[in-house]
C-alpha positions, -999 to 999 in steps of 0.1 A, spaced: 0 0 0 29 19 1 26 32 -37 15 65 -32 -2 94 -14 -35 112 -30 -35 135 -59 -38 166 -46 -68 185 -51 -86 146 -51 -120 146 -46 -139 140 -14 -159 106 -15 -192 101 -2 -218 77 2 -231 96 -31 -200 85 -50 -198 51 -36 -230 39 -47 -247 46 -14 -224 31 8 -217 45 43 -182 57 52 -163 43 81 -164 64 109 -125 66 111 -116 58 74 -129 33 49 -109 10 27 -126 14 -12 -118 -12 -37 -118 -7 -73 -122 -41 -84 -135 -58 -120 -155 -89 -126 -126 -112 -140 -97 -98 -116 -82 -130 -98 -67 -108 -75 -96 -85 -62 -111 -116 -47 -78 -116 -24 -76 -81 -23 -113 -83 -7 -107 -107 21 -78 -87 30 -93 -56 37 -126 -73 47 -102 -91 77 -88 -57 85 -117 -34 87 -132 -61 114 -98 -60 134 -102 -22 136 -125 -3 151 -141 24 130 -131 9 91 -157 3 64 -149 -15 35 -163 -6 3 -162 -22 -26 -168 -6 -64 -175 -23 -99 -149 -5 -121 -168 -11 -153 -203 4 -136 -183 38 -120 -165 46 -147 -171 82 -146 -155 78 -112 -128 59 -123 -118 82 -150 -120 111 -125 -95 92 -104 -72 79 -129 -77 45 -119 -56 24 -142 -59 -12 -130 -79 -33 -103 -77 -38 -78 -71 -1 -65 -73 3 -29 -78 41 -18 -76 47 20 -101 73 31 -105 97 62 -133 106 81 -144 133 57 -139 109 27 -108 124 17 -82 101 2 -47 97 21 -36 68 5 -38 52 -31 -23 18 -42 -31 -1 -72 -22 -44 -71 -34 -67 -44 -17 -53 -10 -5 -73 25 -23 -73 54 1 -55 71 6 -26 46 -32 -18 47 -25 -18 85 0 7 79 -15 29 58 -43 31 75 -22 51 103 -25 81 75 -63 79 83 -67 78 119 
């Protein structure tokens, strides 16, 4: 997870832009994933297992091919993307591949 901090000037991200899920209410993990990715289905039990071991973390997971306004927007090149979100829905951390456990542990520090 260690690939990268935000664009600046990134958007905020809401329930509104996440298809109506609710944000963590100390960050949320989003995964950008697509129907056919072998390793989104990892990616997703990852950050599943972490946002139950912490207090606070939502998970969200988005269909690439149906957001792709959003993905555009973000310059999402590949799935899956993890973004790591704050409170306000602001991203602190971007990473595109299928992370460890312990680097979405670590970049979750950027959000809490």
């Amino acid at each position: 997870m260690g690939e990268g901090t935000a664009p600046s000037g990134a958007p905020r991200l809401g329930p509104e832009r996440l298809g109506g899920a609710p944000l963590g209410e100390r960050a949320t993990l989003v995964q950008f994933s697509s129907a056919f990715c072998q390793p989104c289905r990892a990616t997703r039990r990852t950050l599943a297992e972490v946002a139950a071991m912490v207090p606070g973390v939502g998970h969200v997971e988005i269909d690439a091919e149906e957001h792709l306004a959003l993905v555009r927007e973000l310059g999402i090149a590949r799935t899956p993307t993890v973004l790591v979100l704050d409170a306000e829905g602001r991203i602190v951390r971007r990473a595109a591949g299928q992370p460890r456990r312990a680097d979405v542990i670590a970049a979750l520090g950027r959000a809490l």
